[in-house]
N, CA, C and O of each residue as an XYZ file, in Angstrom:
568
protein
N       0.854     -1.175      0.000
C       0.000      0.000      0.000
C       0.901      1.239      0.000
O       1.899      1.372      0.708
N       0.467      2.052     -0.804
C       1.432      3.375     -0.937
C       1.329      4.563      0.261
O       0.191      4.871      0.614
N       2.035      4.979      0.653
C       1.774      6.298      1.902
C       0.536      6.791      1.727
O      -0.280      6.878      2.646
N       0.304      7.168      0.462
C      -0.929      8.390      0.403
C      -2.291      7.459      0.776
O      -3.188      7.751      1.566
N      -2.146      6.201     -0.081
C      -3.592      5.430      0.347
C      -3.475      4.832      1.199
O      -4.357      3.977      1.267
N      -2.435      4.797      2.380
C      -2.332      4.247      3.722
C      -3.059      5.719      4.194
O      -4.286      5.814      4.189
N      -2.450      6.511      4.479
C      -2.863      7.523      4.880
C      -4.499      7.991      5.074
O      -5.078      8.282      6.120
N      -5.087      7.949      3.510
C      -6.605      7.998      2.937
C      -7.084      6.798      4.233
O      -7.065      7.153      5.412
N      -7.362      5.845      3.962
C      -7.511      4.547      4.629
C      -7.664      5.182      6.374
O      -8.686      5.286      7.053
N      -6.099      5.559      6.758
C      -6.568      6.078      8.109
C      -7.616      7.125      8.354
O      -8.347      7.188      9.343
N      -7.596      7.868      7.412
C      -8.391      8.897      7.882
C      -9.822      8.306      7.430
O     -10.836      8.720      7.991
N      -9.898      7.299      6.372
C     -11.931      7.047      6.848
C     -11.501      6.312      7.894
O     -11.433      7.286      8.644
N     -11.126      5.347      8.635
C     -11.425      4.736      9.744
C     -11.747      5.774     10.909
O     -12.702      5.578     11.660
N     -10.827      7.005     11.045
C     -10.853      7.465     11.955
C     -11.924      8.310     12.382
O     -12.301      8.543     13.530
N     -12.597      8.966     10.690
C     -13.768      9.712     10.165
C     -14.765      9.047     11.309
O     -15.219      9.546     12.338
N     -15.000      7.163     10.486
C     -16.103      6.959     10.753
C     -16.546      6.639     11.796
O     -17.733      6.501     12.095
N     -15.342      6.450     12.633
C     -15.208      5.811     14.433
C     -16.650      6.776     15.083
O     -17.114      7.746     14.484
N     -16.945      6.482     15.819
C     -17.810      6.683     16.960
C     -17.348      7.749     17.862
O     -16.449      7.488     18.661
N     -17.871      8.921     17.819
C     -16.997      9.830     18.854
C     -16.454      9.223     20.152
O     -16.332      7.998     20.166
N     -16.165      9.812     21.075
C     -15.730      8.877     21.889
C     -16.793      9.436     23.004
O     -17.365     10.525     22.951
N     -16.943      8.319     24.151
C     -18.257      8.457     25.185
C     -17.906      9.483     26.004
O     -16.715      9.525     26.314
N     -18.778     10.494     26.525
C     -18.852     11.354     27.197
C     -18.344     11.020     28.784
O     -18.747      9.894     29.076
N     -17.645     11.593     29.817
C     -17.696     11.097     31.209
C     -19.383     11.313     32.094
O     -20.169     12.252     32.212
N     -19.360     10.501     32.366
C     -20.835     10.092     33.337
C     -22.084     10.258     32.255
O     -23.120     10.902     32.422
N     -21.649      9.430     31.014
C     -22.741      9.266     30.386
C     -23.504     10.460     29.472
O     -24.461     10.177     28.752
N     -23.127     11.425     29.552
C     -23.814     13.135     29.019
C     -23.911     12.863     27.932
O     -23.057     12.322     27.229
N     -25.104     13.243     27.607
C     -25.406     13.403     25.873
C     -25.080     15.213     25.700
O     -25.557     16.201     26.258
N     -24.065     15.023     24.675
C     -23.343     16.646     24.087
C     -24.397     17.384     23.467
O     -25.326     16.898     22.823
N     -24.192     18.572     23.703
C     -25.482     19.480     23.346
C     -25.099     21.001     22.770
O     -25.885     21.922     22.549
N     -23.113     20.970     22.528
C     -22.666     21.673     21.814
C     -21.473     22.282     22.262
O     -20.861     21.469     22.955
N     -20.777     23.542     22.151
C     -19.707     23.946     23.251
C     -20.017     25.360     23.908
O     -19.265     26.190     24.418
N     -21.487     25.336     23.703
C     -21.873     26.777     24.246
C     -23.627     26.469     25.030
O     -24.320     25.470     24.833
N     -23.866     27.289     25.635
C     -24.966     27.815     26.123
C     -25.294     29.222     26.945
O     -24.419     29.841     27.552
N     -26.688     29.635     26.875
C     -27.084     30.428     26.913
C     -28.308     30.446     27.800
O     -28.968     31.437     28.114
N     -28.537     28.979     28.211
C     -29.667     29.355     29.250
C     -29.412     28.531     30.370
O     -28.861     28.977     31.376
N     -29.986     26.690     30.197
C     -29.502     25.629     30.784
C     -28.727     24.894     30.620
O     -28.304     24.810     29.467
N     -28.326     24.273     31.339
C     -26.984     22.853     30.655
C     -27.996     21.979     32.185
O     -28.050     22.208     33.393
N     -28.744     20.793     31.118
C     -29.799     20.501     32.313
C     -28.789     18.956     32.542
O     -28.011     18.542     31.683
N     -29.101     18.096     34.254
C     -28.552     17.562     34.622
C     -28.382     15.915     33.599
O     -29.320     15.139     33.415
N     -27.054     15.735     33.104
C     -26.963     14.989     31.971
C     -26.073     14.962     30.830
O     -25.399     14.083     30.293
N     -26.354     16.669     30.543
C     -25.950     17.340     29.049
C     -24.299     17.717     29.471
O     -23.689     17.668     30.540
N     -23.928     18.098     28.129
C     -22.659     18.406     28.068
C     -22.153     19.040     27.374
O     -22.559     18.731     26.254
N     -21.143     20.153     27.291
C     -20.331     21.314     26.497
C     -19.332     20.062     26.046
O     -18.989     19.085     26.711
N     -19.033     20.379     24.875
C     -18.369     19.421     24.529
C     -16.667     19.794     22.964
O     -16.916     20.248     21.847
N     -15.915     19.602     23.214
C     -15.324     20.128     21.919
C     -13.816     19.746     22.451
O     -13.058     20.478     23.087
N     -13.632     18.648     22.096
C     -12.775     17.704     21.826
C     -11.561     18.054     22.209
O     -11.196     19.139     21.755
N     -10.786     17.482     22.916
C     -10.769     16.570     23.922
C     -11.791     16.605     25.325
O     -12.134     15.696     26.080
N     -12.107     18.064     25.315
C     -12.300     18.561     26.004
C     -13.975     18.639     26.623
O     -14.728     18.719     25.652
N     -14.675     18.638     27.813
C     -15.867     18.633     27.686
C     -16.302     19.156     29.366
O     -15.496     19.014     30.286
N     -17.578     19.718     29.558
C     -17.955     20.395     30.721
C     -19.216     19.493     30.589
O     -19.677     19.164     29.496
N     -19.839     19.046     32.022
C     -20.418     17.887     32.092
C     -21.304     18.534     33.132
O     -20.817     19.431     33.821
N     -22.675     18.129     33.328
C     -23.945     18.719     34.370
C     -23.995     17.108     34.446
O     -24.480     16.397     33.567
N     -23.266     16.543     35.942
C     -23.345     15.191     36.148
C     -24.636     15.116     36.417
O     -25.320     16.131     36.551
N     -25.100     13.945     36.521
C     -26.483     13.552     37.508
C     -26.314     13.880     39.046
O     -27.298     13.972     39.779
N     -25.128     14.037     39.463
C     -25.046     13.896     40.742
C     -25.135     15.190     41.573
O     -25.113     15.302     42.799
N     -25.266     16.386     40.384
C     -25.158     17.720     40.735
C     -23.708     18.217     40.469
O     -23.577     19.426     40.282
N     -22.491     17.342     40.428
C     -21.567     18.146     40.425
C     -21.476     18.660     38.692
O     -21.785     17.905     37.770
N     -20.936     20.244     38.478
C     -20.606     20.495     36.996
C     -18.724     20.170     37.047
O     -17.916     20.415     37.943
N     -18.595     19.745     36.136
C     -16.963     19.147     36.302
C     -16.483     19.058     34.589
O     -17.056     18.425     33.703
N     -15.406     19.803     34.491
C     -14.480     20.145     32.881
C     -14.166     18.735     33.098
O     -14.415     18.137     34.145
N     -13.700     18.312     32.240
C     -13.097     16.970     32.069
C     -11.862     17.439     30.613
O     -12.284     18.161     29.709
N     -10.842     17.078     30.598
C      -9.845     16.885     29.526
C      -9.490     14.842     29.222
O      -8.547     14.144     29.595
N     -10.918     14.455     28.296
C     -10.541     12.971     27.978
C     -11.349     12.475     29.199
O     -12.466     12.966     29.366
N     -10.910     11.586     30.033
C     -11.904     11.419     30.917
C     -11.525     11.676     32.666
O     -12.034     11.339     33.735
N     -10.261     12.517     32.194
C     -10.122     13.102     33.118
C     -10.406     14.384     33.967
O     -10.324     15.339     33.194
N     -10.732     14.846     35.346
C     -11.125     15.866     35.686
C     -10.436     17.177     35.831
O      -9.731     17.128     36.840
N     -10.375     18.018     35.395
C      -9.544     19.102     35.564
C     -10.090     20.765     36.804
O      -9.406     21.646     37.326
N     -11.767     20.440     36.810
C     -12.143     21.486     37.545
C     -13.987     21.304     38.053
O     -14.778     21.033     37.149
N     -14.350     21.420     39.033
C     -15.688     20.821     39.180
C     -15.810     22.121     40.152
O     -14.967     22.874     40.640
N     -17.146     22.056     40.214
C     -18.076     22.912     40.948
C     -18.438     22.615     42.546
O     -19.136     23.281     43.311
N     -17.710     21.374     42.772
C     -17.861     21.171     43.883
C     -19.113     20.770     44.654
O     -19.251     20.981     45.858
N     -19.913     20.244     43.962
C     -21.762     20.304     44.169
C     -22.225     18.176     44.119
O     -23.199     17.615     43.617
N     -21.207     17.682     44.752
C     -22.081     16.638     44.420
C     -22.957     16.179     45.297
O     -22.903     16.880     46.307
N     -23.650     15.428     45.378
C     -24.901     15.519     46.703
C     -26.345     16.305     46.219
O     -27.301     16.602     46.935
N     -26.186     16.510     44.921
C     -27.362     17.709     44.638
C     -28.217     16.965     43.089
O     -28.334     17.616     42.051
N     -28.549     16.032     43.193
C     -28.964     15.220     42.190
C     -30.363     15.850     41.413
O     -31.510     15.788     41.854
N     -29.994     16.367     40.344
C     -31.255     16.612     39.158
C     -30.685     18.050     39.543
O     -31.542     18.923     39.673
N     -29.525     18.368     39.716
C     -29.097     20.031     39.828
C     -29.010     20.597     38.083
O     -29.113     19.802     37.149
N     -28.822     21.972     37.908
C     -28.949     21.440     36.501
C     -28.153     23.214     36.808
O     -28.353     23.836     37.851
N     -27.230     23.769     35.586
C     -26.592     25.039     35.351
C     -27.006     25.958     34.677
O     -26.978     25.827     33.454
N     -27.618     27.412     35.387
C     -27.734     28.303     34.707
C     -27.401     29.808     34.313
O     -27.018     30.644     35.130
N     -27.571     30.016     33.128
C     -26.560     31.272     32.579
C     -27.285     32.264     32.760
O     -28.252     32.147     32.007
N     -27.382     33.595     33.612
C     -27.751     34.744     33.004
C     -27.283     35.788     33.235
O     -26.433     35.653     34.114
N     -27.426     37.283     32.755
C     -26.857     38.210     32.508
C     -27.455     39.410     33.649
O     -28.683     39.390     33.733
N     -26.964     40.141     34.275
C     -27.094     41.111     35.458
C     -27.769     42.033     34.818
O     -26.743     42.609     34.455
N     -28.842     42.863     34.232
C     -29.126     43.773     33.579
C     -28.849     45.217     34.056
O     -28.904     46.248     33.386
N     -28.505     45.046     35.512
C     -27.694     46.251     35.739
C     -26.406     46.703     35.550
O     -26.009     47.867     35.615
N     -25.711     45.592     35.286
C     -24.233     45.639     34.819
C     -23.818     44.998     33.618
O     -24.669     44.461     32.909
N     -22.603     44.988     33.298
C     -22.586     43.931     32.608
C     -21.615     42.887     33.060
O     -20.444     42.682     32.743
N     -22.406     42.299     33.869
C     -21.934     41.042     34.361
C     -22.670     39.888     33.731
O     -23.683     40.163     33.087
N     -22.184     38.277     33.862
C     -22.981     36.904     33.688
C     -22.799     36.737     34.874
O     -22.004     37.247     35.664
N     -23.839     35.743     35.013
C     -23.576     34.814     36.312
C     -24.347     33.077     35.652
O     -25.334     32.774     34.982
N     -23.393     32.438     36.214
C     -24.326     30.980     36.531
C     -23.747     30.352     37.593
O     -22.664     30.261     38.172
N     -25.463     29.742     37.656
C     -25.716     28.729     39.009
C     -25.871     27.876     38.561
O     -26.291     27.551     37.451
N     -25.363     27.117     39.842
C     -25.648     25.548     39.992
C     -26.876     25.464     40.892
O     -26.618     25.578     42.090
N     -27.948     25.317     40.621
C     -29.151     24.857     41.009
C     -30.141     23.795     41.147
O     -29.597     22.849     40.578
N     -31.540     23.303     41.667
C     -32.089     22.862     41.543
C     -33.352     23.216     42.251
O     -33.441     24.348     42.727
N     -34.583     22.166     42.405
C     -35.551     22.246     42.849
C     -35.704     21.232     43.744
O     -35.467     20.069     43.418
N     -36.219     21.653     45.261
C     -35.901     20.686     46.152
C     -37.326     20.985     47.133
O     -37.608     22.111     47.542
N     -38.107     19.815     47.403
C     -39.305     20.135     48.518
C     -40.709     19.905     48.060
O     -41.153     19.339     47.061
N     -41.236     20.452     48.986
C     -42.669     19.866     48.360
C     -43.817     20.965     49.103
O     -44.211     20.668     50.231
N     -44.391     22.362     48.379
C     -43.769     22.832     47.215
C     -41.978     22.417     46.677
O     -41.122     21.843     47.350
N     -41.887     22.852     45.519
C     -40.603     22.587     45.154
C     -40.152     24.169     45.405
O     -40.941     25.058     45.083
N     -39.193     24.411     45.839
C     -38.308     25.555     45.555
C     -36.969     25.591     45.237
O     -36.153     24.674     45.320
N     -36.765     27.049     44.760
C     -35.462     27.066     44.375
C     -34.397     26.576     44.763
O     -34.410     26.146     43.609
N     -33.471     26.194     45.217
C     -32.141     25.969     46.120
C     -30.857     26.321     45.014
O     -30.540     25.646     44.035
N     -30.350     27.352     45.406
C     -28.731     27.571     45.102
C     -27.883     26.799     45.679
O     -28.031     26.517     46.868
N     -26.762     26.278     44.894
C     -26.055     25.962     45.473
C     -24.650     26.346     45.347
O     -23.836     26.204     46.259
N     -24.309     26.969     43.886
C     -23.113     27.585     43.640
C     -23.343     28.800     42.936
O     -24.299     28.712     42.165
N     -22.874     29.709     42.951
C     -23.134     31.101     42.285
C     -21.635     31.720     41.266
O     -20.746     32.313     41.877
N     -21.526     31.532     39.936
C     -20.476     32.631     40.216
C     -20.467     33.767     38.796
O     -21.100     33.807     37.741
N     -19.670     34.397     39.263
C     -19.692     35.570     38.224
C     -18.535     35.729     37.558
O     -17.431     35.280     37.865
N     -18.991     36.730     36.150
C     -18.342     36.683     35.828
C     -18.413     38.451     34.793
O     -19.215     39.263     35.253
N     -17.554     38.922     33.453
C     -17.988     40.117     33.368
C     -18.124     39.625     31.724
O     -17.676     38.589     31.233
N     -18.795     40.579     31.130
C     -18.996     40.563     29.756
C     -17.843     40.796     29.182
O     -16.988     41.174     29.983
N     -17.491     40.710     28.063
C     -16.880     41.227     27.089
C     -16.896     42.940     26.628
O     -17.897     43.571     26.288
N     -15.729     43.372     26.713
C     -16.393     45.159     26.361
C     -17.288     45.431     25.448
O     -17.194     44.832     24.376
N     -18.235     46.274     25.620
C     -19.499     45.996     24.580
C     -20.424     45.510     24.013
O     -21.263     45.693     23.131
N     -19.937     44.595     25.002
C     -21.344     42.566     24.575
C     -22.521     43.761     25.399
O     -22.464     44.758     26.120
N     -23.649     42.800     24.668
C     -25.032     42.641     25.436
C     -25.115     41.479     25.980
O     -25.909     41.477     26.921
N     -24.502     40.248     25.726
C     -24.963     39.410     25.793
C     -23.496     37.775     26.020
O     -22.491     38.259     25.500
N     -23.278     36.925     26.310
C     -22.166     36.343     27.013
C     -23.087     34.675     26.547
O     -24.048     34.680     25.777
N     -22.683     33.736     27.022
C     -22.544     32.557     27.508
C     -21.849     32.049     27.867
O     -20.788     32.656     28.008
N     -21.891     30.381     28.346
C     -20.930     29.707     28.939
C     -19.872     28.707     27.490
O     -20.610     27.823     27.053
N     -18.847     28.692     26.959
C     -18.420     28.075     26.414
C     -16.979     27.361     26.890
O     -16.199     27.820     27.724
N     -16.886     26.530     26.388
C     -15.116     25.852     26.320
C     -14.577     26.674     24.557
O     -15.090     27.073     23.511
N     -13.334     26.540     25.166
C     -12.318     26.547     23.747
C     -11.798     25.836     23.570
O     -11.904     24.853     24.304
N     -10.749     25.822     22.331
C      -9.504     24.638     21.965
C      -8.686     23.866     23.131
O      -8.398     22.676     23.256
N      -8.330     25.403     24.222
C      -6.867     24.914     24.695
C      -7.775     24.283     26.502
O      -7.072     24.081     27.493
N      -9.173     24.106     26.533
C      -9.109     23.335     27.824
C     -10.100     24.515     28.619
O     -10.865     23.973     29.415
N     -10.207     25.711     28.571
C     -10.735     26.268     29.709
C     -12.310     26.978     29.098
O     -12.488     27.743     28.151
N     -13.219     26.424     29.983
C     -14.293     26.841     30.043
C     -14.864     28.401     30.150
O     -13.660     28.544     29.934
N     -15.249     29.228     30.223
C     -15.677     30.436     30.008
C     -17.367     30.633     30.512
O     -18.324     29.889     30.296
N     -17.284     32.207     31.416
C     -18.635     32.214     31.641
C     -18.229     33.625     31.328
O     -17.527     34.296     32.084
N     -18.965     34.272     29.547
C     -18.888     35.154     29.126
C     -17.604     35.151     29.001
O     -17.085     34.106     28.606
N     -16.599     36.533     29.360
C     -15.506     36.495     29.055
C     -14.307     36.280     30.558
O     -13.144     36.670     30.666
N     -14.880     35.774     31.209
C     -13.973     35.595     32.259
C     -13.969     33.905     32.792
O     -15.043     33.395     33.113
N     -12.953     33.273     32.841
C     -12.321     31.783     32.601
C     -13.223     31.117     34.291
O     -13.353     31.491     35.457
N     -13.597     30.092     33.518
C     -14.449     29.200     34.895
C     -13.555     28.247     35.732
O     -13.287     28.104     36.925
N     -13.203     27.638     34.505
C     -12.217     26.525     35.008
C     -11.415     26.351     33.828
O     -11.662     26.968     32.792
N     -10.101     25.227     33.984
C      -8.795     25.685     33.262
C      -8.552     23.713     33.275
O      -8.729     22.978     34.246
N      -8.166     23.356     32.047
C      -7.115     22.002     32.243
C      -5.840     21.982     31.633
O      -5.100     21.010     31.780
């Protein structure tokens, strides 16, 4: 077999492979959001991925390893949300859920973060090199 069609050859195998499985099961739902990341789902963009466990904890993962978590486990059906301070321009997301009977709110992690100069508007994303983002200020790092 010649280099080039060895080569060709690797790259459909590698094409057609199966992404590889998420940690704690998360079905990927993109590398950004803007409202929820509900308990399950996952930011996702290779190697790299931010995970809303079942267990409540939110945790970066690099492969299937952990690089930064929210510290929240114990909080099962918690789920992460993004929004924007309309008095400032700040983001914030929580780690939340609904707990009781009525159900109410329960916080459990809060954090902030600031817009971008001139944004209206922010979300939570990952990039290339590993670190997660809430708007323009870094969440967690691998």
């Amino acid at each position: 077999m010649t280099p080039a069609l060895n080569a060709l050859v690797t790259a459909l195998v590698f094409s057609l492979a199966p992404p590889p499985a998420l940690p704690d099961g998360a079905t990927p739902v993109g590398e950004n959001f803007t409202a929820r990341l509900e308990s399950g789902q996952a930011l996702s963009k290779a190697p790299y991925s931010l995970v809303m466990q079942k267990d409540g904890n939110l945790v970066l993962y690099a492969d299937a390893r952990p690089c930064w978590s929210s510290n929240s486990p114990g909080s099962p059906g918690a789920y992460a949300r993004y929004d924007k301070n309309p008095a400032n321009p700040s983001a914030i997301l929580t780690v939340e859920r609904l707990e009781g009977d009525p159900p109410q709110l329960k916080v459990i992690r809060t954090y902030t973060g600031q817009l971008a100069p001139g944004a209206t508007a922010g979300d939570v994303h990952l990039d290339a090199q590993g670190t997660a983002w809430l708007a323009a200020t870094p969440l967690g790092k691998c």
